[in-house]
Structures are given as C-alpha cells and as structure tokens.
C-alpha positions in Angstrom: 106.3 121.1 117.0 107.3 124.9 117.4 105.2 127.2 119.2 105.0 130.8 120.0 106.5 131.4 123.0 103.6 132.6 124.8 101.4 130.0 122.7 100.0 132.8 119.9 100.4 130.5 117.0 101.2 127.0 116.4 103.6 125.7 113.4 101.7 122.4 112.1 104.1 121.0 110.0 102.8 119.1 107.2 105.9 116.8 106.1 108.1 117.6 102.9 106.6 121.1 101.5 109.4 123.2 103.4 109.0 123.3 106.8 112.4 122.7 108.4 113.4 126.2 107.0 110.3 127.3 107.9 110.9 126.2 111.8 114.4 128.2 111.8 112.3 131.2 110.2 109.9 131.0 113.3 113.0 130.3 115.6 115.0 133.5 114.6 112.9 136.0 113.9 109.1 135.4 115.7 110.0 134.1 118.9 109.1 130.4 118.1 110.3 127.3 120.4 110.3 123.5 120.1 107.9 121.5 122.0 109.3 118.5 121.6 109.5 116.7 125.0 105.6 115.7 124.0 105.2 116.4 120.0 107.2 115.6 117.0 108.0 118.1 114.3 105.8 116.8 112.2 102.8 116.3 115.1 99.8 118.1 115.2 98.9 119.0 119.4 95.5 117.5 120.1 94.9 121.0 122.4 95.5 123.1 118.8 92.7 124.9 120.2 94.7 126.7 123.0 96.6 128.3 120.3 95.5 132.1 118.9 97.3 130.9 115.5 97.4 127.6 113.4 99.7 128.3 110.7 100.3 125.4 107.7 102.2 125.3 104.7 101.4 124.2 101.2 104.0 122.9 98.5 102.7 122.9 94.6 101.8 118.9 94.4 103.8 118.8 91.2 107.2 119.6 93.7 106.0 117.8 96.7 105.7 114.3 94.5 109.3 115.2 93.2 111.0 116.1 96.6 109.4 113.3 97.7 110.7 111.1 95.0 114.7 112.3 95.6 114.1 111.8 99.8 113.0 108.5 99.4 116.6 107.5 96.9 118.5 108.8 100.2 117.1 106.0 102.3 115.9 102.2 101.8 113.5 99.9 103.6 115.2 99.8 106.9 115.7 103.7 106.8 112.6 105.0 105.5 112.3 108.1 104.0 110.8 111.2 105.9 107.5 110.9 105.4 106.8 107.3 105.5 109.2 107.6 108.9 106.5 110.1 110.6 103.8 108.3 109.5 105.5 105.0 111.7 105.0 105.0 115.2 108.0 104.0 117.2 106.4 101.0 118.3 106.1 100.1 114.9 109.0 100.8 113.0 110.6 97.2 114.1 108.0 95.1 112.4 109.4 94.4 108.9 106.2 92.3 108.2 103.7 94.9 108.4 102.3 96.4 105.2 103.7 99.9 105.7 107.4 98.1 105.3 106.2 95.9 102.4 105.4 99.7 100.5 108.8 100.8 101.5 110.6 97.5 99.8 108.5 97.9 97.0 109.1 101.5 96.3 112.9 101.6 96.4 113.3 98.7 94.3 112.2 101.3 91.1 115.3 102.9 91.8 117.2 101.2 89.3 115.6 102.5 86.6 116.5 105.8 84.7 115.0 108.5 87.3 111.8 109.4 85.3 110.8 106.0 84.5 111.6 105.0 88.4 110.1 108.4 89.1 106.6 107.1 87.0 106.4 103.9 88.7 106.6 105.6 92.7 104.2 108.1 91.9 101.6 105.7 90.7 102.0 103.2 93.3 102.1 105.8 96.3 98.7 106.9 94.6 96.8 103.4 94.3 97.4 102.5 97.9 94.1 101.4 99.2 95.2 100.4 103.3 95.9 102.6 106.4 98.4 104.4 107.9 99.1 104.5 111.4 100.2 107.8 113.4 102.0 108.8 116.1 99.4 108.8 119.5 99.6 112.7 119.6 98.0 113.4 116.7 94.3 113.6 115.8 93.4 110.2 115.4 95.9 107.5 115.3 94.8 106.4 111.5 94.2 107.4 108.1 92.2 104.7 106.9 92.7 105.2 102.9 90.1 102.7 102.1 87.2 105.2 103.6 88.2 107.6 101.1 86.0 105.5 99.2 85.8 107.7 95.3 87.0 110.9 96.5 90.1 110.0 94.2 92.6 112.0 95.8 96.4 111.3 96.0 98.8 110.9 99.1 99.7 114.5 99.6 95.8 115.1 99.8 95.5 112.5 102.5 97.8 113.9 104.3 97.0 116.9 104.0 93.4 116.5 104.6 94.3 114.3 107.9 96.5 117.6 109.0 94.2 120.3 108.0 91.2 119.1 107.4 90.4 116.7 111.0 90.4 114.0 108.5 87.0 114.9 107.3 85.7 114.5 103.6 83.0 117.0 104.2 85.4 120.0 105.1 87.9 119.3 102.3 85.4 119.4 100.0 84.2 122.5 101.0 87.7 124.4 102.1 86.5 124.5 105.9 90.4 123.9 107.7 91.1 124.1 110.9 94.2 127.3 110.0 94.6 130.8 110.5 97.5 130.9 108.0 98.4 128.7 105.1 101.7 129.6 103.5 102.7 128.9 100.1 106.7 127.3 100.2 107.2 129.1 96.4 105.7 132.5 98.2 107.4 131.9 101.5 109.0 135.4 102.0 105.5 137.4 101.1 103.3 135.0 102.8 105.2 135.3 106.1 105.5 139.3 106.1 101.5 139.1 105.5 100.9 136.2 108.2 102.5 138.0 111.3 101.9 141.7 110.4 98.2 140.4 110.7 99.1 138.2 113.6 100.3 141.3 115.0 104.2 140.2 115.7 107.0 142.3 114.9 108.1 141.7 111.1 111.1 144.5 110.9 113.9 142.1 111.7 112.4 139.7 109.4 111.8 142.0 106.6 115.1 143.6 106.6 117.6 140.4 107.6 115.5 137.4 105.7 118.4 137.6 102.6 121.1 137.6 105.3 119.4 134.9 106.8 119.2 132.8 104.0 122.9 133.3 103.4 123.9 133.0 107.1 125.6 136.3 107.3 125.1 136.7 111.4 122.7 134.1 111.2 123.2 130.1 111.8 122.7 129.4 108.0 119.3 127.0 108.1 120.1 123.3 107.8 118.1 122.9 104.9 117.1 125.9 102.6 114.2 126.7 100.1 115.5 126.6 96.5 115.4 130.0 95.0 115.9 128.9 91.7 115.0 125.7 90.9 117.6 123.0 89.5 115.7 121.6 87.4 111.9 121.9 86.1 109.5 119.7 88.0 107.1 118.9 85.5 109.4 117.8 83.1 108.9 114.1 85.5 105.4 113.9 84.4 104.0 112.8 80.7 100.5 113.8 79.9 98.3 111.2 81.7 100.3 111.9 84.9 99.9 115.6 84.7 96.1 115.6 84.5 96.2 112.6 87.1 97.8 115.0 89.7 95.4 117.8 88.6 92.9 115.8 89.7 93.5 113.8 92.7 95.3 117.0 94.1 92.9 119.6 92.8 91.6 120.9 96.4 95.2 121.7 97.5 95.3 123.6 93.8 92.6 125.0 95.2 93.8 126.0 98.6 96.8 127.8 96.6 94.7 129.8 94.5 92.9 130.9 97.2 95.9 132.2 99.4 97.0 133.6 96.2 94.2 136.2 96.9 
C-alpha cells in the first residue's frame, strides 16, 4: 500500500486498471511511501479511516477484461496471474486442489486458441463463476462470497471493485455511496491527478511541469510499467455484439462511476 507520508491520503489499489505507475506517480512527485511491512500493494488498511484521503482508480471494463486477458498468457496454474495471485492468501497458494486453482487450470487451457476466440471463452467463464474468493487477512473481510450476489448480475471487475470500494455492500453500489475521496480515471490519469491534489491541497508544480519527463525517464527512474498513451490495438475489437452489451451490463455501475468523475 502507499501512503502519504504524514498519512493525508491512502492509495487503494484496485488490481490491473494502472496502478503500479500510479504508485511511482505518488512516490515521485506527492510524497507517497510503501507500507508494506503490514499491507500488500493491492491491500486495503482496515484503519482507512485514519487517512484524510482514500484515493482509487478506475480502468474502462472493456480494457481491464483485455489487460487482464494478456496477464493471465504470461503465467499458468502454478504462477497465477496478478489478480488471481492477490486474491490467494499465502497460506493458500500451495493447495492445488482448491477451487481457486481448478479456475486457474481451466482458464489457461483456452490459450491455444486464436486470441479472440481464447479471449471469448476467459471472459465468459471469469463472469459465470458462482463460488468465493478468499483475501488476504488485512483486508475488509477475508471473502467475497460470489454466490450472495444473488441477481445483481455483475461481472468480476464489479466484484472486486465493489469489495474495494464499496465495503462489499450491494446497497452502496447500487446507489454510488464509496468509501473514496478521489477516483481516478487510468485513460484521464494526468488531468485527474492535477484535480485530485490541488484539491487535496498538495503541491502539483513539480508534477505539472515534469509528468512528460517522467514518463520518459529523463531525470526520473523511468516507471517499471507505464500507461499506454496510444493504444496498440483497439480493445473492443475482442468483443462481438452479445459480449459488448454483456459487459454494459454487468459493469454498468463502474460506467457509471466514470461518467460521474467525468463531471
């Protein structure tokens, strides 16, 4: 996790929509530090009340399903991709029986298919999952339970996403009531930062004037992983019609959420 300094804001890093970039952002230029001798990056402190700031991000679903597509070719069962890895706790991620594994064998094997047709068959199994996930002890909870969703219909980044921002309740995701100060769009990521901490009230000169050299690494440790500028190729070219709506619909409050910050 990466806090302020002086604990003004908290970084609650929602897994695959940008935040590793986001971290170095924090750690360069608004006096952000890792805190984690007791969280992970991808943690969310169960005192997130002690800090002045919560700040999230939010990655278009349509991307996030993608990313999350080409992660999980890097890795196989026994190294599982990012996601699925923070969502194991250590204590777990021996057991090769349990269900969480069994998801993990079964995803990969689509990846010798051609990349849309494997790309077809992840995104609709990830999204007709109907057991839980266990978390890491620090965060809220230790469980999403994605049977008690019961007809919500809403996909794996929503679940997540709900767990992270929303204290896991139906009720406030419904209704837009998070628990963040700040929610900051990955394809706005420049803009959305200079708004969040000139209303935070830090210092955003440095960050204004230097954030192309920093992207570049000229005088700056170029970030380990960066946020595409232009794009390599068009996301939505993945999905055929049915999928398309499908995604409109069982992410349609984080749609919402991004037409809101859009504001």
């Amino acid at each position: 996790m990466i806090r302020h300094v002086d604990n003004l804001y908290a970084f609650l890093h929602l897994p695959k929509t940008g935040g590793t970039f986001f971290r170095e952002i924090l750690t360069n230029f608004f006096n952000g530090v890792y805190n984690n001798d007791k969280y992970r990056f991808h943690a969310v402190p169960e005192n997130y009340g002690m800090y002045t700031h919560r700040i999230g991000l939010v990655r278009d679903p349509f991307e996030f399903y993608v990313s999350l597509f080409y992660s999980f070719k890097k890795f196989n069962a026994d190294h599982p991709a990012p996601l699925f890895y923070y969502l194991i706790p250590v204590e777990y991620k021996d057991n090769k029986n349990s269900k969480i594994f069994n998801d993990l064998k079964h995803i990969t094997s689509y990846y010798d298919q051609d990349d849309k047709t494997a790309f077809k068959n992840f995104y609709t199994y990830l999204n007709n999952l109907d057991h839980g996930y266990i978390f890491n002890d620090h965060w809220w909870g230790n469980y999403i339970d994605f049977s008690s969703h019961g007809d919500l219909n809403i996909g794996l980044y929503s679940r997540v996403y709900m767990f992270m921002y929303y204290l896991n309740s139906i009720s406030f995701f419904e209704s837009g009531y998070n628990v963040l100060s700040a929610l900051i769009r990955t394809d706005n990521i420049f803009e959305d930062t200079l708004f969040t901490f000139k209303t935070i009230g830090l210092n955003t000169e440095s960050f204004s004037k230097n954030f192309g050299n920093f992207l570049n690494g000229d005088g700056f440790k170029k970030p380990d992983k960066n946020i595409n500028t232009k794009r390599k190729y068009d996301y939505i070219e993945y999905y055929d019609d049915q999928m398309i709506q499908a995604c409109k619909d069982q992410e349609r409050y984080i749609l919402r959420d991004i037409e809101i910050t859009k504001l």
